[in-house]
C-alpha angles and dihedrals in degrees: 000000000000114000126250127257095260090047101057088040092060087039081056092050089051096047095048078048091059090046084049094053092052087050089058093045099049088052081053091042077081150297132335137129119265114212131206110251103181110079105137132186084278101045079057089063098044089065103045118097099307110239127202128245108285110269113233086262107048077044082056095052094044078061092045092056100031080067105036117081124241109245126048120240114212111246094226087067089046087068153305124086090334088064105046093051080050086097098058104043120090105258126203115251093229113045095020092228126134104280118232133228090282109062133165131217134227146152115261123206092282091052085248118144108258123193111226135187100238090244086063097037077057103048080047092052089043098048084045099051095054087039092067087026086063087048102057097044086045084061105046094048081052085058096047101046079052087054097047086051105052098037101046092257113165142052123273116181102184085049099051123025121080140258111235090210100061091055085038084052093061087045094060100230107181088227115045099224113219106191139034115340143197141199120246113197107209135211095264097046106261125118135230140197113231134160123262138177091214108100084193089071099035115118138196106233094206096045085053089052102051091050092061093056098057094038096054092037095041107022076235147085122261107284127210134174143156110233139184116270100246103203088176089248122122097217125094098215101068112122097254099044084102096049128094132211133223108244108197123179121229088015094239096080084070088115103011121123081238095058095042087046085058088036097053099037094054095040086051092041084062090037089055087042096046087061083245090134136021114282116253109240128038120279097006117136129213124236093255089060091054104049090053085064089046088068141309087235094048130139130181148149129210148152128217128192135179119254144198106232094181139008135192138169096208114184123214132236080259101047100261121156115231119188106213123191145144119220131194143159124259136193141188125195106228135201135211104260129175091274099038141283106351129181128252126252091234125013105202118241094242095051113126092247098042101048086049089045081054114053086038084061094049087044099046112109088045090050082049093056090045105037111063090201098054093038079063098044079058088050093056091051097055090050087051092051091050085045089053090051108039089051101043089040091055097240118178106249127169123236088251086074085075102049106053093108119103120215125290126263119242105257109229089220143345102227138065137187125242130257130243143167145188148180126209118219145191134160109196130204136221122178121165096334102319130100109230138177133046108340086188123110121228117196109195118206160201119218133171133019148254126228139205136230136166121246132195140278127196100213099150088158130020125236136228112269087230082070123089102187113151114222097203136264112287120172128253100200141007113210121230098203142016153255120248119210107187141164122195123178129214098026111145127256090234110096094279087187100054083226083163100056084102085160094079121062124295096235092038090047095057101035096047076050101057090043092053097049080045079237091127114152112243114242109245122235114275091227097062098101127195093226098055097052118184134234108019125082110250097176107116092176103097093059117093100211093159104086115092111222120211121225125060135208085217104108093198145351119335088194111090092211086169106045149022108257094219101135092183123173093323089095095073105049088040085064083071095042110082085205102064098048138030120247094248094045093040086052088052110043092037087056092051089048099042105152094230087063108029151062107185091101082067085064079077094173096003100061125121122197120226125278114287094218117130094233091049095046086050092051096049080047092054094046094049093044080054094052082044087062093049095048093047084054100047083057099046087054108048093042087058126084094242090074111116105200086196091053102019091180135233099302097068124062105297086227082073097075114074115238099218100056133178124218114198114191093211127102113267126222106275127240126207117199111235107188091180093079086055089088095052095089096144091062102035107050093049089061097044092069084069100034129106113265108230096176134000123174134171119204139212099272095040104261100141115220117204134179118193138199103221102168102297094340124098114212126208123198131177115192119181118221089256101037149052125286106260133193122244114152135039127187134187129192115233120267 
């Protein structure tokens, strides 16, 4: 009898009680700091220098400059002789002000010649410019949602993991789990399911199953890349040269929630490192933001992969099996030999793709939290640690292990097309009245793809989790094509690739576009096999995995006997019930969900919170503290008077900047803080509902940055994505 609603709510709120209780015995497991996670816009202005209340003057002068405008108009155009010859001078179009002896040309609406300063002929280029620069890149992401959409791109979690019940279901438990499960290895070799609230030890059945199957078929773990289509033709312009093939090994995966778990975690890894999302922690940049800081000249090729850096197999007081690893990203330039694509000797450590590898592998265990698809390439590989162990230790497993599985889903095609991304850009440039520099656009890209794989671990016996011996860095993928960087200059801001000729067919659209734009993908080199991949170390050997250790960092029992560990949807809104969780770990846990940067909340019933080990709490800790840091200096900055709303600077989003800029070499009005005026609130915040908005700006993690025109003041607000607009920041133009 299945229970009711209510029931399985209250059997939720137990079992997120019983995570919340694992949280509080790791912390007293032993020693660590515990940071404050919950400064918000307003906690920043709390600990600035503190200002008195505003005086009644300085009351009487907000008022002053709240009323006068911000930019002085000279008297003699306000009247007299000056204004009554107005009417027979030769005026801008666009100003309206007297025109000089250096004056541009350029059509109007009405296709009528119009006389311009060459300060105004440059703000209409430049309106014009990212006019038609919006509407290009408003085309081409019309062309790729169609494309997720046709060919099966994106990431649906409902759709695609697994239930532990059905696969517990085929093993004949006596009780169905319905939540998260672990393996228990008893005395005479055989192995059990039972339920568990660490999320460290919890399995997917299916995944484990499924791991099974290609270890004891292949000796391996299950292998995925993207690959070039080979169409067996030389030349770079036939209409399939820009697609990509699923490579499945063995082929059967083709459908599995196994094979769409490899496919949608490398396809997102490119998108995240094309720049194509937001990146999932604060203050991260993609690989396409990088490389527009390598050079603006620059061209490179290179491949990434994710990797696996350590893996375990601990064992609990209890005998509980607990799959341990560490997981990363890795890249390689590459470089066009006389086979093919081949890798460098060396890649230097402030290449693009390195730089980006790097801080996703810093970042890794936070990104996992946040981003639902790679939370479940972790899983697979846990399940492929645990395959790897049960077969080569000779455990006793039924022939049901292998059959958990259900059947494969018809894949809707084969073949994707590659990704790619660009960015326009112009800086323009107004001295005395010419416009001066290149006049040329550039539009820098990214071109090509990665790909992922499995590769192998030799774990015959476990470990104690006391032990920290690292089994070696094996990879977990090999990628079968690269990565482009490329910058060309005087492309035009029409759409040079024809993306929106949605008409012709998708391969031969893409492909036709790339050729045109000379931005065609080598082929790699047919030799350059996913199985032999090159530069990282894959012999385990030497590593001696078979001695038990005695001692565990796990304080009680990993096994749940009295409740089903299904923590549901009940997380989530536990995050906002004081009772469910303590300050330090709701601030946490509120701060690594948080719903700007992450997914997971998407997993409904599915969902499983993070591991409640002491070292894994203190390094999302430490990662969080480091996103805390980001987020105080992008307000510092932008309630100083050094912020450019024109050129924010690095430590805001790099899609803040515009990419046509204008550079006018004349003194602009200047601005005074007056952080008296900071206080008047009551004043201030009513007026800014009908004030011009100078700058507004919403970041990664949803703080929300606005600069407003209030007579000749200039206001500044930060709002996070959870609290009230605050004011930190008043300027004033001189007087």
């Amino acid at each position: 009898m299945a229970p009711t609603a209510a029931a399985a709510s209250a059997e939720e709120d137990a079992a997120v009680r019983q995570y919340s209780k694992r949280l509080e015995e790791a912390k007293l497991a032993g020693t660590a700091e515990f940071l404050s996670y919950a400064r918000r816009a307003e906690d920043l202005i709390k600990t600035q220098d503190k200002v008195a209340s505003a005086s009644p003057e300085v009351h009487s002068e907000l008022m002053q400059d709240m009323a006068r405008t911000s930019t002085k108009i000279p008297k003699a155009m306000l009247g007299g002789p000056w204004a009554r010859h107005m009417h027979n001078l030769d005026l801008c179009q666009h100003c309206r002000l007297p025109l000089g002896g250096l004056v541009y040309t350029s059509e109007d609406d009405s296709n009528r010649r119009a006389l311009l300063h060459g300060e105004c002929m440059a703000q209409r280029m430049l309106t014009d410019l990212r006019t038609k620069e919006a509407d290009r890149k408003h085309e081409e992401k019309k062309v790729k949602v169609s494309r997720r959409s046709e060919f099966d791109i994106g990431w649906k979690p409902k759709d695609v993991i697994p239930e532990n019940a059905k696969a517990a279901v085929k093993l004949a438990c006596d009780k169905i789990p319905q939540g998260m499960v672990c393996l228990v290895a008893e005395a005479d070799s055989t192995i059990r399911v039972a339920p568990t609230f660490e999320p460290a030890a919890a399995v997917n059945l299916e995944y484990l199953s499924t791991a099974l199957q290609v270890r004891m078929s292949e000796g391996t773990e299950p292998l995925f890349s993207l690959d070039p289509v080979d169409n067996g033709k030389e030349t770079e312009d036939e209409a399939d040269a820009s697609m990509q093939v699923k490579r499945f090994e063995p082929e059967w995966l083709a459908g599995t929630a196994v094979g769409e778990v490899l496919f949608q975690a490398d396809y997102h890894l490119k998108e995240l490192s094309f720049g194509e999302y937001e990146q999932p922690v604060v203050g991260m940049k993609s690989c396409f933001d990088l490389s527009e800081r390598d050079s603006e000249d620059s061209d490179w090729s290179a491949r990434e992969w994710f990797v696996v850096r350590k893996a375990e197999m601990h064992i609990s007081n209890d005998q509980v099996l607990v799959p341990y690893l560490k997981m990363g990203v890795e890249a390689r330039e590459q470089i066009m030999g006389k086979d093919g694509l081949e890798d460098v000797a060396t890649t230097r450590a402030d290449h693009p793709l390195v730089m980006y590898a790097d801080a996703f592998t810093h970042n890794f265990d936070l990104i996992c939290e946040r981003k639902s698809v790679v939370s479940q390439l972790r899983e697979v590989a846990k399940a492929s640690i645990l395959a790897k162990f049960l077969l080569e230790s000779g455990k006793a497993l039924e022939e049901s292990w292998f059959n958990l599985a259900g059947e494969p889903t018809p894949m809707c095609c084969l073949e994707v097309p590659q990704l790619w991304n660009d960015r326009a850009f112009l800086k323009m440039q107004v001295k005395d009245g010419i416009i001066d520099g290149d006049k040329a656009l550039k539009v820098h890209g990214l071109y090509g793809g990665v790909d992922f794989g499995i590769d192998r671990f030799r774990l015959s016996q476990p470990s104690r989790v006391a032990t920290s011996v690292v089994a070696g860095r094996a990879v977990l993928g090999k990628p079968a094509s690269s990565l482009m960087a490329t910058t060309r200059t005087g492309l035009s801001m029409a759409p040079a690739r024809q993306f929106a000729r949605l008409s012709a067919p998708l391969s031969a659209t893409m492909s036709m576009a790339a050729s045109r734009a000379g931005l065609g993908v080598p082929r790699v080199a047919a030799g350059l096999s996913m199985t032999t991949p090159q530069g990282v170390d894959l012999n385990l050997d030497k590593f001696n995995l078979s001695a038990a250790v005695e001692g565990s960092q796990w304080g009680c029992s990993l096994q749940a006997k009295d409740y089903d560990a299904k923590v549901g949807s009940s997380f989530f809104a536990g995050l906002s019930e004081p009772s469910l969780f303590s300050q330090e770990d709701r601030a946490l846990l509120k701060r690594v969900f948080n719903p700007h940067l992450s997914d997971r909340a998407d997993e409904g019933e599915l969902f499983q919170p993070p591991p409640s080990s002491l070292s894994y709490l203190q390094k999302l800790r430490q990662l969080v503290k480091a996103e805390e840091t980001v987020r105080q200096q992008r307000k510092e900055l932008f309630f100083s008077d050094k912020f450019n709303i024109d050129a924010p600077g690095p430590v805001f989003p790099t899609s803040w900047s515009p990419s046509v800029a204008l550079s006018v070499a004349q003194k602009v009005p200047e601005m005074s803080a007056r952080p008296e005026y900071v206080t008047e609130t009551e004043v201030l915040m009513p007026a800014l509902k009908s004030a011009t908005s100078l700058f507004d700006k919403t970041a990664e993690d949803g703080t929300r940055f606005r600069a407003y025109r209030v007579g000749a003041l200039e206001v500044r607000t930060a709002q996070d994505h959870d609290g009230q607009e605050v004011v930190g920041m008043v300027l004033s133009t001189s007087q």
